[in-house]
Each structure stands twice: as C-alpha cells, then as structure tokens.
C-alpha positions as CSV (number, residue, x, y, z in Angstrom):
1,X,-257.0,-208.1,-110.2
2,X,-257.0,-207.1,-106.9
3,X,-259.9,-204.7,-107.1
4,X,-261.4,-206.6,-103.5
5,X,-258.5,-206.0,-101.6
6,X,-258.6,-202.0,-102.8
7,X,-262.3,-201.8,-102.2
8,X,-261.7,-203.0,-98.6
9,X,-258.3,-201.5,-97.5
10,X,-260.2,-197.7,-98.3
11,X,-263.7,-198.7,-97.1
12,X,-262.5,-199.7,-93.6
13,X,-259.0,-197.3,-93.3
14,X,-261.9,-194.3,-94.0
15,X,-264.3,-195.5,-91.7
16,X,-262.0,-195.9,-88.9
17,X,-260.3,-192.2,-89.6
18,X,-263.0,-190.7,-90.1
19,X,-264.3,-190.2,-86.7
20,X,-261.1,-189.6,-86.0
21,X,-260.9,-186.6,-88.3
22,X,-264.6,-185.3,-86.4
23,X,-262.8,-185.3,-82.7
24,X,-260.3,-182.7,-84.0
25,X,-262.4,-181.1,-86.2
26,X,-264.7,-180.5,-83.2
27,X,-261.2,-179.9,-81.3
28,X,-260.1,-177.5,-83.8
29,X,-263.5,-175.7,-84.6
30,X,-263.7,-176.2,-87.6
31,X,-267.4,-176.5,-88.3
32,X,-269.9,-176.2,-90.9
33,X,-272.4,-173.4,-89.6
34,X,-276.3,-172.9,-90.6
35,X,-277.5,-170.3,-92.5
36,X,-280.1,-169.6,-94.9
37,X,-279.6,-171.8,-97.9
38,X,-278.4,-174.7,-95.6
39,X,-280.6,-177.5,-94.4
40,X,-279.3,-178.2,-91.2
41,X,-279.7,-176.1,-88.0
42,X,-276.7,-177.3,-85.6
43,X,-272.9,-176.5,-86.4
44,X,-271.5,-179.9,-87.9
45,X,-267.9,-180.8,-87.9
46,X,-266.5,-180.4,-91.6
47,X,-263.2,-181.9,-92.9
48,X,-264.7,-185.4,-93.3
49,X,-262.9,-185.2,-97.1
50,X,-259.5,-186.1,-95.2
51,X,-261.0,-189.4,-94.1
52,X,-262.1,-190.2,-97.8
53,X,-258.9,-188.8,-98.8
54,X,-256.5,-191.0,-96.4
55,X,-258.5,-194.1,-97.4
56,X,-258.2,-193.8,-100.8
57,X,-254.7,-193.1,-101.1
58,X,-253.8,-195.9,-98.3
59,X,-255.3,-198.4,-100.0
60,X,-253.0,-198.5,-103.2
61,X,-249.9,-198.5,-100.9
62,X,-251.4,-201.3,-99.0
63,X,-252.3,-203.6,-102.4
64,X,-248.4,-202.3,-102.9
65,X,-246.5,-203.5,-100.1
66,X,-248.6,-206.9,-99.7
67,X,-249.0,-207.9,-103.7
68,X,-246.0,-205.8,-104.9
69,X,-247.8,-203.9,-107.2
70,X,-245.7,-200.8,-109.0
71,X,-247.5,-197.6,-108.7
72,X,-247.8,-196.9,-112.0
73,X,-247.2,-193.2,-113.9
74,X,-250.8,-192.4,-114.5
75,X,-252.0,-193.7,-111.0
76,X,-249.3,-191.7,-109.1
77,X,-250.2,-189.0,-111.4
78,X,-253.5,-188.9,-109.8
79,X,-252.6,-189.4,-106.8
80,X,-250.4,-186.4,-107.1
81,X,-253.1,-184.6,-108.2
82,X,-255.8,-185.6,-105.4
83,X,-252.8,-184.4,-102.6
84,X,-253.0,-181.1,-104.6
85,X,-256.8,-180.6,-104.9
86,X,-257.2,-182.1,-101.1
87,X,-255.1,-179.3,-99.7
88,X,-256.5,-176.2,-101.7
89,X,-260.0,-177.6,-100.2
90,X,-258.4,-178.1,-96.6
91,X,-257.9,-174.4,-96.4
92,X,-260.8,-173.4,-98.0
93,X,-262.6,-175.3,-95.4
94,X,-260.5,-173.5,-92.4
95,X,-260.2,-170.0,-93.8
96,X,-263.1,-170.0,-96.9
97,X,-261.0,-168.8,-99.4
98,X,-262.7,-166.4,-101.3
99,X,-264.2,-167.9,-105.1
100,X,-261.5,-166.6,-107.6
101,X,-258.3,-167.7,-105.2
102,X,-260.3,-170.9,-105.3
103,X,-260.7,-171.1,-108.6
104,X,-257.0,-170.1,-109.8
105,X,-256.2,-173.2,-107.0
106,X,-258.4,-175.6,-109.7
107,X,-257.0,-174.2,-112.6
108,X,-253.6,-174.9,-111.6
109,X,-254.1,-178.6,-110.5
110,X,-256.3,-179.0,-113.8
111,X,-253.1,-177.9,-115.9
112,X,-250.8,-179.5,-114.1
113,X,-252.8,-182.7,-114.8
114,X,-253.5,-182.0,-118.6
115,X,-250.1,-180.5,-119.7
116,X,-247.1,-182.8,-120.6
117,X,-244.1,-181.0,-121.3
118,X,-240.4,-181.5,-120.7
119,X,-241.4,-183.7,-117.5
120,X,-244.0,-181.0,-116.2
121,X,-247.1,-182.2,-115.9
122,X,-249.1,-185.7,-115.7
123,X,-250.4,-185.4,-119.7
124,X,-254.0,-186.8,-118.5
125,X,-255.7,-185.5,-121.6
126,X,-259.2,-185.9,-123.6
127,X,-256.9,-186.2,-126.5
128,X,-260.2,-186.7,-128.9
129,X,-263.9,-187.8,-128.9
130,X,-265.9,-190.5,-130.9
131,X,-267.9,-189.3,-133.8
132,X,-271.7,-191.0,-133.3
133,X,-272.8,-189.6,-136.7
134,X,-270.2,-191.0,-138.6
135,X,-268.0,-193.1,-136.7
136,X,-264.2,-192.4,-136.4
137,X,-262.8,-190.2,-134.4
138,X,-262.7,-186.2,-133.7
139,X,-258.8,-185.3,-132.8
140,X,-258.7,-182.1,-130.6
141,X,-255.3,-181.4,-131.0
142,X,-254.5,-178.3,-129.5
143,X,-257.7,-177.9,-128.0
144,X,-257.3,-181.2,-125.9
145,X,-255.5,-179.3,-123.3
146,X,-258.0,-176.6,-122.5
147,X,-260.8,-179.0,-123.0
148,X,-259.6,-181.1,-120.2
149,X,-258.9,-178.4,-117.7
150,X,-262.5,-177.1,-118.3
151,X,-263.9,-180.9,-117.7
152,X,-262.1,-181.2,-114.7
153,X,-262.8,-177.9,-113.5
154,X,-266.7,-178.4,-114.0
155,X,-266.8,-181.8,-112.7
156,X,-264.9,-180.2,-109.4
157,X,-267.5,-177.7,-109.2
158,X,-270.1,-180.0,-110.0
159,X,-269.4,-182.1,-107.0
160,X,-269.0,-179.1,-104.8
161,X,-272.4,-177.9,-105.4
162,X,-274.0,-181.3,-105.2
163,X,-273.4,-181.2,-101.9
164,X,-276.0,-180.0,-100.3
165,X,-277.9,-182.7,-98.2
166,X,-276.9,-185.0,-95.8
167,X,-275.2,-188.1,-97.8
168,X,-275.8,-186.5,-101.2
169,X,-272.8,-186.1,-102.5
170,X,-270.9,-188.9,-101.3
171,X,-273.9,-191.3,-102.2
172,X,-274.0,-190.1,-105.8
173,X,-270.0,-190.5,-106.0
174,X,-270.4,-193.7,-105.1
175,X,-273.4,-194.5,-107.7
176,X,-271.6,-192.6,-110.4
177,X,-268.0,-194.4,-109.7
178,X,-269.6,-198.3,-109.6
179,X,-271.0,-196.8,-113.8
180,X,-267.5,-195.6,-114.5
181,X,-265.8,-199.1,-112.8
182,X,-267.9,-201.3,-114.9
183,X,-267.3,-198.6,-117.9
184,X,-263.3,-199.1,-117.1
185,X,-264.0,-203.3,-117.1
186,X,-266.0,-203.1,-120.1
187,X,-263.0,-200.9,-121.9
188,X,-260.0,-202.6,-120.1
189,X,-259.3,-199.8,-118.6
190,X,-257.4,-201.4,-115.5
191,X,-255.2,-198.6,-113.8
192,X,-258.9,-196.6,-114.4
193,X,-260.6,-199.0,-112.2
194,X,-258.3,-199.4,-109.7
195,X,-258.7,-195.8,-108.9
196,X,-262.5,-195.8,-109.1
197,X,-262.9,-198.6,-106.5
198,X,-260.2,-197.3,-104.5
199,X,-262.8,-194.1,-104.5
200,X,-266.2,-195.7,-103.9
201,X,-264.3,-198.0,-101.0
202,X,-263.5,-194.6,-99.2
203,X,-266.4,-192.6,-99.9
204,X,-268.8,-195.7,-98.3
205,X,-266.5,-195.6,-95.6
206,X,-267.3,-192.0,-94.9
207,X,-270.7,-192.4,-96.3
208,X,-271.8,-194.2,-92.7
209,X,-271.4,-191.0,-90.9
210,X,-272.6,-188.8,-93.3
211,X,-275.8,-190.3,-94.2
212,X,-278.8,-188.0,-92.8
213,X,-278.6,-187.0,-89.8
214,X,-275.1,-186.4,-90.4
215,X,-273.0,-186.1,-87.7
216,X,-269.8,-185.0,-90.1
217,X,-269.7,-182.8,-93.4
218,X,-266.7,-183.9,-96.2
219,X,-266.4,-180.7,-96.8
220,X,-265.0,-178.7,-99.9
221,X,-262.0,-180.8,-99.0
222,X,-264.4,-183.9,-99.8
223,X,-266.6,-182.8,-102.9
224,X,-263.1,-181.2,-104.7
225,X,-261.4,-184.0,-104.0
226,X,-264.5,-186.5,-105.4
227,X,-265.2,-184.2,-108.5
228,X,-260.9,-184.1,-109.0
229,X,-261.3,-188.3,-109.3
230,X,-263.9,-188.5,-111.1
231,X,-263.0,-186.4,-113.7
232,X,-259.6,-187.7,-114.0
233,X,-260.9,-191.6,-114.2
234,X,-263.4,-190.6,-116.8
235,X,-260.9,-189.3,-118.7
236,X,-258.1,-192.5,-118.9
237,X,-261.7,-194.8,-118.6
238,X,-264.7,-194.3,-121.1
239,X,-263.4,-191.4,-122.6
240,X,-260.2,-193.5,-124.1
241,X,-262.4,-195.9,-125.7
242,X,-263.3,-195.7,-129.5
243,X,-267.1,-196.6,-129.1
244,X,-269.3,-194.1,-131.0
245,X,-271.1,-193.1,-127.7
246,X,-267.9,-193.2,-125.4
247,X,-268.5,-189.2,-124.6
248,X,-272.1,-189.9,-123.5
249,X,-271.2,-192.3,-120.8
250,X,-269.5,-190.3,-118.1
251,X,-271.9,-187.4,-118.8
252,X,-274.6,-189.7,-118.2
253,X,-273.1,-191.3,-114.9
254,X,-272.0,-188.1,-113.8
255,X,-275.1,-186.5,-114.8
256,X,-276.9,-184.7,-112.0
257,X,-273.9,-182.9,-110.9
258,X,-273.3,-181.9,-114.3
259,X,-277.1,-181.1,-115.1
260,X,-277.6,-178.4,-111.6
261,X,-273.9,-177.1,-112.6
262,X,-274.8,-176.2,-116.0
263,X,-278.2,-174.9,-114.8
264,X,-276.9,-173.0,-112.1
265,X,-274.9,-171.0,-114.2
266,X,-277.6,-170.3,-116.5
267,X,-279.8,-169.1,-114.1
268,X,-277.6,-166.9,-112.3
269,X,-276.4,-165.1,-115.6
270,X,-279.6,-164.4,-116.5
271,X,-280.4,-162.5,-113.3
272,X,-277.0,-161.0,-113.7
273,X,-275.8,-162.6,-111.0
274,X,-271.8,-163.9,-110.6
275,X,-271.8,-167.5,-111.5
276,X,-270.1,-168.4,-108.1
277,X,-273.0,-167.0,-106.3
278,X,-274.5,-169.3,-104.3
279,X,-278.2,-170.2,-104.2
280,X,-281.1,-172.0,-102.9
281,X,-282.1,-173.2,-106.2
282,X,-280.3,-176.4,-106.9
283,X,-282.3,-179.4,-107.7
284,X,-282.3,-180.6,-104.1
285,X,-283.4,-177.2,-102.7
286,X,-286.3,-177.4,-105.3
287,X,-287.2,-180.9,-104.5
288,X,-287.9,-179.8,-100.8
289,X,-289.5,-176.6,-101.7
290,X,-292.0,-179.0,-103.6
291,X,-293.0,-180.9,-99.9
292,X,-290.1,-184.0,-100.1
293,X,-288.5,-184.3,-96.9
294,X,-284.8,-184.6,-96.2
295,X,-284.4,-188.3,-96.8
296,X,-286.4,-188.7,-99.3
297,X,-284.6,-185.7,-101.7
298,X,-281.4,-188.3,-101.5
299,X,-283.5,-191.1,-101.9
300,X,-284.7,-189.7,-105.1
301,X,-281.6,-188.4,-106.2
302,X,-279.9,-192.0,-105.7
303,X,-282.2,-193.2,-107.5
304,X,-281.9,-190.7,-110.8
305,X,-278.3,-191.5,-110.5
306,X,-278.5,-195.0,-110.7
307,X,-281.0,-194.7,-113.6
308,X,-278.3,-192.0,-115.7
309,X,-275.8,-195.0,-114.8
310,X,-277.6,-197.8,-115.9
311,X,-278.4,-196.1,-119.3
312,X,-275.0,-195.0,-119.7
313,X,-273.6,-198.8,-119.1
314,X,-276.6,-199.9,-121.5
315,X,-275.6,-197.8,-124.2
316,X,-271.3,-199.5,-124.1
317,X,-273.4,-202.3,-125.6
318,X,-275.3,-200.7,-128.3
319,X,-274.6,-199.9,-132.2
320,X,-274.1,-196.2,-132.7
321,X,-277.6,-195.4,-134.2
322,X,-279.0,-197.1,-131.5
323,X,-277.3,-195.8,-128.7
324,X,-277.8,-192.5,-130.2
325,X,-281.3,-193.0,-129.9
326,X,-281.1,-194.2,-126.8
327,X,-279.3,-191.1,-125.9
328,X,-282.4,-188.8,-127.5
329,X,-285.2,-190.8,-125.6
330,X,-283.0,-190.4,-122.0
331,X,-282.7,-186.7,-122.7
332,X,-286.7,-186.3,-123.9
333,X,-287.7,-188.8,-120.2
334,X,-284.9,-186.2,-118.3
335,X,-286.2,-182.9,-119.9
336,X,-289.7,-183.9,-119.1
337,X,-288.8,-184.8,-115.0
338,X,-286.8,-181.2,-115.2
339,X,-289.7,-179.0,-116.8
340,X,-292.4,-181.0,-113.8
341,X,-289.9,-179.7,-111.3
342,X,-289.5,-176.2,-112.5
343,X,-292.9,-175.9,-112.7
344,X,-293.8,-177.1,-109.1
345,X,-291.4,-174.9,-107.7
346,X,-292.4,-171.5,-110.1
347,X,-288.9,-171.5,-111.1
C-alpha cells in the first residue's frame, strides 16, 4: 500500500531540509534562548517544525505523481489543517505570540477541522465512543463537535509542553505514531495510516539533529504541528473503530503527553496559577531534579512510551472485560511510577 515509499520520501526530504531550515534560522535569528526552566545553556536555532512539516506534506505529493494516487478528502483535509496549525506556530516562534492569541489560533483550526457545514469545514469528528461496560456504542451527537475541538486542542498542548528535552518530543511522536499505525492496520484504517507514517518518516528525519545535544529545536511550529496530526489520525484511526476499548488506545499511546498536560493544569490551579503558566515541574523537569541526567530522562521517557503503546496495541486484541482489566492494572503500575516520582521530587 505504498506505506514504504511514504515513510522514505518524508524521512529523507526532512533530513535534507532540515539543516537547511538551521542556516536561515541562524541567518534570520531566530533562536531558542536559555532561561531558567530550560535545560540548555547556548541559543539554539528553532524552526526545525518546517523541516518536519515539508517532509511530511512532500511525501504524499510524491506517492501522487509517481503511483497516481488521488489525494483523498480526509487526507487533504488534514493536510489543510497541518498548513494552518504550521503557520500559527511559525509566528509564534518569530514574534511569541502571547497564550490567548495562541490559543484562539487552535481553536479556530480545531473547528475548522470538526465542523461540516454547507462546504465549511473538514467534518473530522469523534462522532461517538465505544461502551466497555456494556458494549454498543455512546453517540455524542451534538456534543461531537466540541468534544473534538477540546481533543485536538489538548493533544496540541500536550505536545507543546512535552517538549522540553533534547529529542523528547519528536522521539515520543514517533513511538506514539508506529502504536496509532499498527492501531490504523489493525482497524483498516488506510487513509489513517498513510498520514501516521507520513509523520513518523519526517519526525526521524528531524529526529537526527535534534537528538541531545541538539543542534536545532522544532519549535512550537514542530510540537503544534505533531500534536495537530496526531490528534487528527487518532480520531479517523482507533477512535472510528467499534471495539469496546477503542477510546483507551490513543490515550494510551499518547499517554505521557496527555498525563503532564492534565497534571500541569491541576497543579497550577491549585496554586492559583493561570493554566498557561509555564513551569519547571513537568515530568522531565522532575526526573532530573531526582539525579537522571539529560539522556537518560529521554531514555526513560522512550521507554514509558513504548510500554503505554505496547499495552494499548495489546488491548485491540482483547475481549472487553479483559481489556478493561488490563486497562485498571496499567493505570494501578502508572499511578504507582507517578506517586514514587512525586515523592522523590517533594512535589
């Protein structure tokens, strides 16, 4: 089905642009300066999200010329959509747009993705969830639309604050997207996993020069466009599938992000803080407050992804009791790792 050719025409078209994109970064000034809650103490050039960006467009268009390949609705759609969410994060990178015109920016590419009327709109919608008590399924109705601008909206957050160490983010993406591929396979999901190879081809492309010691950040113009994809791709993948679990998957493969998002906002609210503060109290920070070095905080974060990953896959494959209990024991073995860590750190 092509998926190779995908895989490769992003993997190499970002790794040959994104160096590329560094020289006029560095050309343009656009860096990514030190302060207190960063870890690194030289300027870095930012912008690397264009590289991912260009890759993953480019390589659909290329699988279209050579194999011609239609660009269907919900895959232009998305691509549409990635253009939108690329360019809101461009100039936040260039002139750091201040947190509510960045967040009326999301909203607006989140509705425009989730709304269908006369023509506007892509209609890219969590239209209803599987019931794992009682099998069936939970229509949303009118609440499908505002459901899936908030998912998309957290997931772009999600990713955005993820990224916070060399290679993090773009490692995790690309842990997370291989889940939701196989997720798409399993579903037959096709137009879904075309985009989520298309996305882990150009995020390992960038991945090379981001890797500690980076020597080029993605960005907000990276981490909104990762969080914009994999939202979207969750939503037409796993989440269109009738399973009784189907909602747990893309929690689970997305679910570090969503975890130091969720606990972010918790924490901050209950010092009375605004939600969009930022902190040095993500999981990552905490990790290297506890004595981990740099490298090993990603290492260790990798591998938690790829665990949350694995389990989700696993559970595709069970009955709904038991993939509801295997759902309780991942959240008792996740609570327990959380509580150790909160504790190490006095948090």
């Amino acid at each position: 089905m092509h998926y190779f050719d995908i895989f490769i025409s992003a993997f190499f078209i970002s790794l040959i642009l994104t160096p590329i994109v560094k020289k006029l970064s560095i050309k343009a000034g656009f860096f990514d300066i030190p302060n207190e809650r960063k870890v690194h103490s030289m300027p870095i050039a930012r912008l690397g999200g264009v590289g991912i960006f260009c890759g993953f467009i480019a390589s659909f268009f290329v699988v279209h010329f050579i194999y011609n390949i239609p660009l269907e609705k919900t895959l232009s759609s998305i691509m549409i959509g990635s253009f939108f969410i690329v360019i809101l994060g461009f100039f936040d990178d260039i002139k750091e747009l201040r947190a509510s015109v960045k967040l009326a920016g999301q909203l607006f590419v989140a509705i425009i993705t989730a709304i269908s009327f006369h023509g506007i709109g892509f209609g890219i919608q969590i239209e209803f969830i599987s019931n794992p008590f009682g099998g069936g399924l939970i229509h949303l109705g009118a609440l499908s639309v505002p459901i899936t601008v908030l998912w998309i909206i957290g997931i772009i957050n999600a990713m955005n604050l993820i990224d916070g160490l060399d290679g993090l983010a773009s490692g995790v993406t690309v842990i997370a997207g291989f889940s939701l591929f196989l997720g798409a396979l399993v579903t037959g999901e096709i137009t879904a996993a075309f985009i989520t190879i298309a996305i882990i081809g150009a995020t390992l492309g960038f991945l090379k020069y981001n890797y500690n010691p980076a020597s080029i950040f993605m960005g907000d113009t990276g981490s909104m466009l990762l969080g914009y994809v994999l939202a979207t791709v969750s939503i037409i993948g796993v989440l269109k599938s009738t399973t009784s679990i189907a909602l747990a998957v893309p929690i689970l493969a997305i679910g570090i992000p969503i975890y130091d998002t969720i606990s972010s906002i918790i924490r901050r609210l209950k010092r009375g803080q605004p939600i969009f503060k930022a902190d040095g109290q993500h999981i990552h920070h905490r990790l290297l407050y506890i004595g981990f070095t740099h490298k090993q905080v990603v290492k260790i974060m990798y591998f938690a992804s790829i665990l949350l990953g694995f389990c989700s896959l696993i559970m595709t494959m069970l009955s709904g009791v038991q993939s509801l209990l295997a759902l309780i024991f991942i959240c008792i073995i996740i609570a327990i790792g959380i509580i150790k860590i909160q504790k190490e750190t006095n948090y």
